[in-house]
N, C-alpha and C positions, 0 to 999 in steps of 0.2 A: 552442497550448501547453496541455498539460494537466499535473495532481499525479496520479502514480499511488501509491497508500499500498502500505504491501506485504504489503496480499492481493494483489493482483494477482501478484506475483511470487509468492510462496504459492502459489496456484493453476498456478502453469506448475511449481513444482518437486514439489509432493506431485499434481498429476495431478488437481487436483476440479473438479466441474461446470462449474467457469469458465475452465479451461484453455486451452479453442480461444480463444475472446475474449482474454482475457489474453495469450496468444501475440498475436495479432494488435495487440492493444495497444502490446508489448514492440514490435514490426515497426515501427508504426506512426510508432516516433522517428527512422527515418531521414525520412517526410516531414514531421512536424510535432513539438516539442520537446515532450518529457517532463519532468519534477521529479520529485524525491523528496527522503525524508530520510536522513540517514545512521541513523537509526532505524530504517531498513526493511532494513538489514544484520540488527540484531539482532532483530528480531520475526521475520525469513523463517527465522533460525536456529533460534530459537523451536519455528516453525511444524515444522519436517524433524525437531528434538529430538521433540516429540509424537508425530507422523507413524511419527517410528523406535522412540523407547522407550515409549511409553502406547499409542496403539493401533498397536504392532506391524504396523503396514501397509508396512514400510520395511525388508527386508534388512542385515544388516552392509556388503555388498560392495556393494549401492547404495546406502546408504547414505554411504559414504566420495566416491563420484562425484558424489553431488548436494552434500554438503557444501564439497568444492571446485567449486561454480561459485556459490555462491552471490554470493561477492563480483563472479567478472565478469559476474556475469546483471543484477546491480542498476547494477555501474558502467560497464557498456557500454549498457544502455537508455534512462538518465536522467539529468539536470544532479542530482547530488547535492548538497543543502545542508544544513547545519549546522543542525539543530535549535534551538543558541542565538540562532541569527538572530531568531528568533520566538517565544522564551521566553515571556518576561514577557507579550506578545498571545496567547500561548496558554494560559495561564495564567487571564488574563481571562476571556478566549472560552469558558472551560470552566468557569470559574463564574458566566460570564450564562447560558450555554445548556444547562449540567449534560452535557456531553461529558466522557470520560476526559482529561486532558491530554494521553497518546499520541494519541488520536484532534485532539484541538482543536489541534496542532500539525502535522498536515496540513490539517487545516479553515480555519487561522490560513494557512497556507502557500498556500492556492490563492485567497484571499482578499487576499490581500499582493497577489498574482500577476495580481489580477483573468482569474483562467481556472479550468476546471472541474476538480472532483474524482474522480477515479475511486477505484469502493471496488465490491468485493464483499461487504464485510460489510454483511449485511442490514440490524441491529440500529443501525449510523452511519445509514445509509440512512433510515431511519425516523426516527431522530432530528432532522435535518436537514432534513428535510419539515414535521415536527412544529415546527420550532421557525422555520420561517420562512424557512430556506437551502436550500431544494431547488432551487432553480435555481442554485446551484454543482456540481451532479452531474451528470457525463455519464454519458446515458442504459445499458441494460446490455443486451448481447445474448449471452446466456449457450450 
């Protein structure tokens, strides 16, 4: 069982450096279970809004195709949960260890869970090391 946060799905839908991994990630829940949050709907939306209208990397006419999968990309890969599940501990977690509380609500989430983190953002990644929780991260082979 692992939390995948959603860069991972970020990365399979805008196409960056972590793609193939991330694909393989996404694959990987039919053998072993995946999590996520229903947060990772709205930050992957985020991610493709960027993608398409700030840097212009993103056609109109694919644009409108990635936008419709976004919902079945995240809720056919992973057990979605409820962010309120883990509010108030996430909350916490992010001002003992000075994490964003989007971030500290998957951090909170795979810590619940006692299983690993997955994250392509570098900048969680270092945090997490830095603050004593690197060994909730599974490893990254980009």
């Amino acid at each position: 069982m692992q939390v995948l946060d959603s860069s991972v799905f970020a990365s399979i839908l805008v196409k960056d450096g972590f793609y193939d991994a991330a694909r393989n990630l996404v694959k990987s829940g039919l053998r072993q279970e995946n999590l996520t949050l229903e947060l990772a709907f709205i930050e992957v939306a985020n991610a493709l809004w960027k993608h398409a209208y700030v840097l212009k990397r993103i056609r109109g006419d694919k644009y409108e195709a990635l936008r419709d999968i976004v919902k079945p990309l995240i809720s056919n890969s992973a057990r979605v949960h409820s962010s309120l599940e883990v509010l108030e501990e996430a909350v916490d977690n992010a001002v003992k260890y000075g994490f964003p509380v989007y971030d500290s609500l998957y951090v909170t989430l795979a810590l619940r869970m006692k299983c690993r983190l997955v994250t392509f953002d570098e900048e969680l990644r270092s945090r997490l090391v830095e603050k004593g929780l690197g060994d909730i991260l599974s490893p990254l082979t980009p």
